[in-house]
TIFI-100481 format. One line per field, with one value per residue (C-alpha): residue number from 1; x, y, z; residue in one letter; chain. Coordinates in steps of 0.25 Angstrom, whole numbers. Example, Ala and Ser with C-alpha at 12.3 -4.5 7.8 and 13.67 -1.06 7.14 Angstrom:
// TIFI-100481
n: 1_2
u: 49_55
v: -18_-4
w: 31_29
res: A_S
chain: A_A
***
This chain:
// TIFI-100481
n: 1_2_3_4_5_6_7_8_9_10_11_12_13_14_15_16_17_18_19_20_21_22_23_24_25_26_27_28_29_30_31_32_33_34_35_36_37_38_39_40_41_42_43_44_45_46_47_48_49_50_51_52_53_54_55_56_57_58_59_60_61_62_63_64_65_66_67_68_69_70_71_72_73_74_75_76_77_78_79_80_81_82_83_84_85_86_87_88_89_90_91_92_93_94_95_96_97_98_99_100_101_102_103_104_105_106_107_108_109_110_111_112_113_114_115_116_117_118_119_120_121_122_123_124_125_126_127_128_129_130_131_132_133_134_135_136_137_138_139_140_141_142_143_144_145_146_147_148_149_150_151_152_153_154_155_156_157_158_159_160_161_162_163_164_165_166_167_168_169_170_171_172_173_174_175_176_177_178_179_180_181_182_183_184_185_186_187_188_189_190_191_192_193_194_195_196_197_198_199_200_201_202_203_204_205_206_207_208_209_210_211_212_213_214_215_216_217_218_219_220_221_222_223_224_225_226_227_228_229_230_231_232_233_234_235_236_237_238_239_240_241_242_243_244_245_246_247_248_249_250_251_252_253_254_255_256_257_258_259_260_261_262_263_264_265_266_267_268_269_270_271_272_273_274_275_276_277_278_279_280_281_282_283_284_285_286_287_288_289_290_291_292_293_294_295_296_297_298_299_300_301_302_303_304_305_306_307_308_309_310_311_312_313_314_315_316_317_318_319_320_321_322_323_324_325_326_327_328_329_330_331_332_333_334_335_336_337_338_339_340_341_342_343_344_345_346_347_348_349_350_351_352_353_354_355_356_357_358_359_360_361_362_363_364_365_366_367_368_369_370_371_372_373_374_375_376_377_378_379_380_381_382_383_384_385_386_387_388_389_390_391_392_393_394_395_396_397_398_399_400_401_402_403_404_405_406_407_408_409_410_411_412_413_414
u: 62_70_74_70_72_82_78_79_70_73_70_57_50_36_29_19_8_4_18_24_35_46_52_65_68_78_78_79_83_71_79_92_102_101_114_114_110_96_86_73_66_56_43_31_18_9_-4_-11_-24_-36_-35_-23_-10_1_16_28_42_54_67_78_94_99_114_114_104_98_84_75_59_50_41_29_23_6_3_-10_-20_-20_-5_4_18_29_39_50_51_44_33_20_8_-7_-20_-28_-44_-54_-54_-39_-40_-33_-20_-9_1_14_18_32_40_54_64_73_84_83_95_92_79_74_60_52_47_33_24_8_0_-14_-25_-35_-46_-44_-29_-38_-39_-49_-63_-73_-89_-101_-108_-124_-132_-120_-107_-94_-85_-73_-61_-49_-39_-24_-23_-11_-2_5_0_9_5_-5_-11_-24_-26_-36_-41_-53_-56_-63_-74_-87_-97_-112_-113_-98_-93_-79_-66_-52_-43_-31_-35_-24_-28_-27_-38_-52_-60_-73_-83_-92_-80_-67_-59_-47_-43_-35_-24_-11_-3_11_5_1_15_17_8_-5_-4_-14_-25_-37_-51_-60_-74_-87_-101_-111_-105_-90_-78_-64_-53_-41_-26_-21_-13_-6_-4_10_9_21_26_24_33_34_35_40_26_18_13_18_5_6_-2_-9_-24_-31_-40_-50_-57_-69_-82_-82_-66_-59_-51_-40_-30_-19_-11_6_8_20_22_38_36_29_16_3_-4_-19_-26_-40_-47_-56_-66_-65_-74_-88_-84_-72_-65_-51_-42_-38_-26_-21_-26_-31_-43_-52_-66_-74_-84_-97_-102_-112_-98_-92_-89_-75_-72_-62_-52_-48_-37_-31_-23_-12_-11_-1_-10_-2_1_-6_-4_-13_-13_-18_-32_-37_-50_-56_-65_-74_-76_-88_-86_-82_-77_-65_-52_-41_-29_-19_-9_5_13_25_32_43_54_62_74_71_79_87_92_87_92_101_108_101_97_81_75_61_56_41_38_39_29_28_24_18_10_12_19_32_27_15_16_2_0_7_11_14_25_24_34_50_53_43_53_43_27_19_11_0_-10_-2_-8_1_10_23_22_31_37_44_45_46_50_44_48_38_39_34_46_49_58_58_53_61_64_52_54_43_40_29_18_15
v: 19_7_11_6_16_7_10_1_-2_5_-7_-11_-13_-17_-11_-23_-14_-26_-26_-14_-21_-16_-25_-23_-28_-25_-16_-21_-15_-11_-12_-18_-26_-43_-44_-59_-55_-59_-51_-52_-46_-47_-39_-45_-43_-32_-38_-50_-54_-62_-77_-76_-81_-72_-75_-68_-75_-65_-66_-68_-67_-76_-77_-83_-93_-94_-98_-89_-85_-74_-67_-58_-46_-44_-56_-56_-66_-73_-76_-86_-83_-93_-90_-99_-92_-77_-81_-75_-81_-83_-81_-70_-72_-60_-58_-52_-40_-29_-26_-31_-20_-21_-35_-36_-52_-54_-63_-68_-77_-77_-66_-57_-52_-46_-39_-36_-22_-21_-25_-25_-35_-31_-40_-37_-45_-39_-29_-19_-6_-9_-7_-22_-19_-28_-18_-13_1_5_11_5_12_18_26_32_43_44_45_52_42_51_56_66_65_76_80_76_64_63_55_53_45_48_37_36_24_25_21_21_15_16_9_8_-3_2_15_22_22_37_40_40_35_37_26_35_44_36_48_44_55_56_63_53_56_54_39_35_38_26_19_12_3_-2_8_5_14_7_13_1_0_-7_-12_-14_-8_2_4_14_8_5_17_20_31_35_43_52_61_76_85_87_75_79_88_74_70_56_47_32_24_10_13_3_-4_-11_-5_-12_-4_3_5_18_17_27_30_41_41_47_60_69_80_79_96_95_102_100_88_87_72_68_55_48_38_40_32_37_33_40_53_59_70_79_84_71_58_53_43_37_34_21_13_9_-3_4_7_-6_-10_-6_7_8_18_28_37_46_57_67_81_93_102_101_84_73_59_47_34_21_21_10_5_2_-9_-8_-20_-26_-25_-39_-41_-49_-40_-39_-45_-37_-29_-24_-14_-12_3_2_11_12_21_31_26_37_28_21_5_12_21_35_44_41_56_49_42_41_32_16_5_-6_-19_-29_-42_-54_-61_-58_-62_-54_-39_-36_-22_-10_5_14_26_38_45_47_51_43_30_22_19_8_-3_-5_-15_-28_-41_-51_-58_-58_-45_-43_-29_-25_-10_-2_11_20_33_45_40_24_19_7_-1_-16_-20_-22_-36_-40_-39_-46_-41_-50_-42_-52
w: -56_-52_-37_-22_-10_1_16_28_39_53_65_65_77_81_92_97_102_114_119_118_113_101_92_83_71_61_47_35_22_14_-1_0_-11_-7_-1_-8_-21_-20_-29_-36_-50_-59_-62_-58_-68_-61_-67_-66_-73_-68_-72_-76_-71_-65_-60_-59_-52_-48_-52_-41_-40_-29_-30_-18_-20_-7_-5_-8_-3_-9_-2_-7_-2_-6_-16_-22_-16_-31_-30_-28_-23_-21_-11_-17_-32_-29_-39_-39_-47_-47_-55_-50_-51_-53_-38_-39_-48_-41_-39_-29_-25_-16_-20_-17_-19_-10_-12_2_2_17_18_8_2_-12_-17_-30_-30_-25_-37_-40_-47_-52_-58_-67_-73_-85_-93_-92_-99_-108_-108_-107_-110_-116_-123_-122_-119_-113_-118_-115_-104_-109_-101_-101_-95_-91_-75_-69_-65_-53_-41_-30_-15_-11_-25_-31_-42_-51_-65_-72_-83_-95_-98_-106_-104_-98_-82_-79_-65_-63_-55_-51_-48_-39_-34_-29_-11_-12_-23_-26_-37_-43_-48_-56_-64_-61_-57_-47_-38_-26_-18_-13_0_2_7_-8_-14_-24_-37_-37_-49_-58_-58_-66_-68_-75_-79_-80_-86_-89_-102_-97_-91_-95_-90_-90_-91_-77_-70_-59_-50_-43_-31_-30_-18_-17_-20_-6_1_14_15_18_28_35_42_47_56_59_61_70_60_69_83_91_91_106_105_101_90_87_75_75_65_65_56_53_43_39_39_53_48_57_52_49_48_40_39_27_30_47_53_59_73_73_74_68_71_60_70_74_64_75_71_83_89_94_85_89_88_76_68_68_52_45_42_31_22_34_29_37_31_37_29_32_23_11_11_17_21_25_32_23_24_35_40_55_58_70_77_85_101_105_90_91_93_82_87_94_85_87_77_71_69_58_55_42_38_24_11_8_-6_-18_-21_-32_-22_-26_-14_-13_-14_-16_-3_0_10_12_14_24_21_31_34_42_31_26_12_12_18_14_20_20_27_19_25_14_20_18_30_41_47_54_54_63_58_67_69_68_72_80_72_61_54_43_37_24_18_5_1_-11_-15_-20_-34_-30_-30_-19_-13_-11_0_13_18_28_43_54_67_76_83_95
res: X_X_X_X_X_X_X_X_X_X_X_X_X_X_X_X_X_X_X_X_X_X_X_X_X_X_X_X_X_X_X_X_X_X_X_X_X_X_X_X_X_X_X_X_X_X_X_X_X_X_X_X_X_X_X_X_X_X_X_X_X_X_X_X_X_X_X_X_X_X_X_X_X_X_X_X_X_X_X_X_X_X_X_X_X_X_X_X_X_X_X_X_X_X_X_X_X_X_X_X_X_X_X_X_X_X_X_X_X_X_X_X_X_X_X_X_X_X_X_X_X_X_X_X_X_X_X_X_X_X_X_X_X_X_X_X_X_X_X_X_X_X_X_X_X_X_X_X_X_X_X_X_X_X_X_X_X_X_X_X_X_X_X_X_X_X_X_X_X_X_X_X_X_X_X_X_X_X_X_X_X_X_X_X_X_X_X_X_X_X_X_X_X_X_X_X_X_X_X_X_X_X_X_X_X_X_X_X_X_X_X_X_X_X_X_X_X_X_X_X_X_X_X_X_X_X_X_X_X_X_X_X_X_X_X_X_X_X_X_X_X_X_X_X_X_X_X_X_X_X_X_X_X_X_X_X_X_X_X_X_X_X_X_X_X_X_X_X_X_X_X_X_X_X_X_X_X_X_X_X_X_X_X_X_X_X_X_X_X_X_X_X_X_X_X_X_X_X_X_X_X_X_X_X_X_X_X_X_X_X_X_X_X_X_X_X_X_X_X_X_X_X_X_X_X_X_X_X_X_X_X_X_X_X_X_X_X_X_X_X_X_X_X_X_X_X_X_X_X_X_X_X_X_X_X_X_X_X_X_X_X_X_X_X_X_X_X_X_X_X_X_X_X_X_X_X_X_X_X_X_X_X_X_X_X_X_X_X_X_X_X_X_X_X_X_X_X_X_X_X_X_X_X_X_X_X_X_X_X_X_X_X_X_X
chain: A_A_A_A_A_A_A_A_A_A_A_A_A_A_A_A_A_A_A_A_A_A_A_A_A_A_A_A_A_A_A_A_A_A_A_A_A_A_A_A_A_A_A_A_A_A_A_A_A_A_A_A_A_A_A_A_A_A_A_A_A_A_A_A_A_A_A_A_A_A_A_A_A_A_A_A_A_A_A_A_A_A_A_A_A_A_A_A_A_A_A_A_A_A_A_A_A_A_A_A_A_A_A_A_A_A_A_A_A_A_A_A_A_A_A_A_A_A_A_A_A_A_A_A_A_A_A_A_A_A_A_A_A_A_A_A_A_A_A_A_A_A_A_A_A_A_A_A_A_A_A_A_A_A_A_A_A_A_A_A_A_A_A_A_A_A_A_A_A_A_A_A_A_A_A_A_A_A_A_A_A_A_A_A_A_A_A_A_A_A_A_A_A_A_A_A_A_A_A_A_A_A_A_A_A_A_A_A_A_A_A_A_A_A_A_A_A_A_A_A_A_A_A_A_A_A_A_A_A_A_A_A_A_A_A_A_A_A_A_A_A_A_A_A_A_A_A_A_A_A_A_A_A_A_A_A_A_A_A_A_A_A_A_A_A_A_A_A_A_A_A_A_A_A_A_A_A_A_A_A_A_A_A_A_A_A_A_A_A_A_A_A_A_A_A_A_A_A_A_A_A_A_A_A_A_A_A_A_A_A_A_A_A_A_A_A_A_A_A_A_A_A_A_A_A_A_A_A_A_A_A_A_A_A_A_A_A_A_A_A_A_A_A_A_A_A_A_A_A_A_A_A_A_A_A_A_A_A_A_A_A_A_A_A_A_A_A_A_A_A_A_A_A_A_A_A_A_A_A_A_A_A_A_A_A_A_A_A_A_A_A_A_A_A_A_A_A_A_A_A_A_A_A_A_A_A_A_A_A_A_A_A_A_A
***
């Protein structure tokens, strides 16, 4: 469906957690037209394969022939990117196999910007798909199965391959964060929220032995809203990811129910030294010096009974008394206004939620909060070291669909 929600950002303000202070900056449009005719176009190949060379250059209309400077959001670590022509090139070794999500390039010509749609790039060693052995005492594995291709919020997923061969291991490449996989039958299983709306790309299960390897076709999974979306739960926060052994550390996240129903909070993976409130999310304790060490894939979920939400999983690292402090950080609460249209017009009837993108370069917004709600109009990124952070948005609806991404704003956390 060739179609972009269009909404604007509310002001934007940072509260700088050292000062007490609030800064104001303007709102810029998410998806608008290039009041000069700038635009950009082009499909950039999705695949890349190991020792062999990649490259992809947009297409852009300048009727105004101004100067132009192309920026990039998550490039690979194998890439090259040239900020005078928008191309994008490289080799990737054998180190690079995975996949690259949320790429997206931008074109400026210093009044007006343009954006590609977000785009992936997976490298594989191999096209995959086929099954590789060297014979022996041990028979060749072999696979197959058709997996779902959808997913609705708040029901159950599951697949399993058929496969035959003696000893067989098995492993995925791109499993949706939502599921769980077996290594000893394959099976992919799992129940989204209302967080995991969207597709995971490039999903391949492969079964191994001794003699060789099989692979399923890659998949995909789209994660649609349920039918009653106005039943989830909403959840954000910035967990503190770092607390020195002997200090408390404490976590509480924010949670509404858009029907006002009474709200229950679970935890996976809490760690030892810790307790949790089921009634409130509230996440907190003090390390010992004996539990210092990382402790990783928290989750913390909200659930009204029916639907249920969660936070990104995060990890907490314990620190050594003495240990030398993390810097000082400040955060930044942003506020956005709901796209009520699509680019072409039409009423959006669809809306799920937006993204926002942010890092300390303009040309590289490497991480990401995720809003999966229609109706919530701020959220606060926490956690921010001093600095110039930068800040851009996207909206998607319940079917996938996204907007461009907004022109990118800074805000400086002294």
């Amino acid at each position: 469906m060739d179609r972009a929600s269009i909404f604007s950002w509310a002001p934007l303000r940072a509260a700088l957690v050292r000062t007490c202070a609030v800064i104001v900056m303007g709102g810029v449009a998410l998806a608008h037209a290039a009041s000069d005719g700038l635009a950009i176009s082009g499909s950039p190949s999705e695949s890349a394969t190991v020792g062999k060379a990649y490259s992809f250059t947009p297409t852009v209309t300048n009727p105004a022939k101004k100067t132009l400077a192309f920026t990039i959001v998550n490039k690979p670590s194998w890439a090259a990117f040239s900020a005078t022509t928008g191309s994008l090139t490289g080799t990737p070794a054998a180190a690079n196999v995975g996949t690259q999500s949320d790429m997206l390039i931008r074109v400026s010509d210093g009044v007006d910007d343009a954006s590609l749609a977000e785009f992936h790039i997976t490298t594989s060693a191999s096209s995959g798909g086929t099954g590789t052995g060297s014979g022996g005492g041990s028979s060749a594995p072999t696979i197959s199965g058709s997996p779902a291709t959808s997913a609705t919020v708040g029901k159950g997923y599951s697949f399993t391959p058929s496969a035959s061969g003696s000893g067989l291991t098995f492993s995925i490449v791109n499993k949706p964060s939502w599921s769980a996989f077996s290594a000893t039958t394959g099976s992919l299983t799992g129940t989204p929220a209302a967080a995991n709306v969207g597709t995971q790309s490039d999903i391949l299960i492969r079964a191994t032995n001794s003699t060789g390897s099989a692979s399923l076709p890659e998949f995909h999974i789209t994660v649609s809203g349920s039918t009653s979306t106005a039943d989830v739960p909403v959840i954000s926060g910035s967990p503190g990811t770092t607390v020195v052994a002997g200090s408390a550390y404490q976590f509480q996240p924010t949670a509404k129910d858009p029907d006002g129903k009474t709200l229950s909070f679970s935890v996976q993976n809490k760690p030892s030294w810790a307790t949790f409130s089921i009634a409130s999310g509230l996440l907190n304790g003090t390390p010992t010096t004996a539990q210092e060490g990382s402790y990783s894939n928290i989750v913390i979920s909200a659930s009204n009974g029916t639907s249920s939400a969660a936070l990104p999983a995060f990890s907490v690292k314990v620190n050594a008394p003495g240990s030398t402090p993390p810097p000082a950080t400040g955060s930044a609460t942003i506020d956005w206004v709901p796209p009520t249209k699509n680019t072409n017009g039409t009423a959006l009837n669809d809306l799920a939620g937006v993204k926002i993108y942010y890092g300390t370069s303009a040309a590289n917004l490497s991480k990401v909060v995720q809003v999966a709600s229609a109706t919530q109009t701020t959220t606060t990124i926490s956690n921010l070291a001093a600095g110039t952070w930068y800040f851009g948005g996207v909206s998607y609806t319940t079917t996938g669909v996204q907007s461009t991404m907004s022109t990118v704003v800074s805000l400086n956390i002294p």
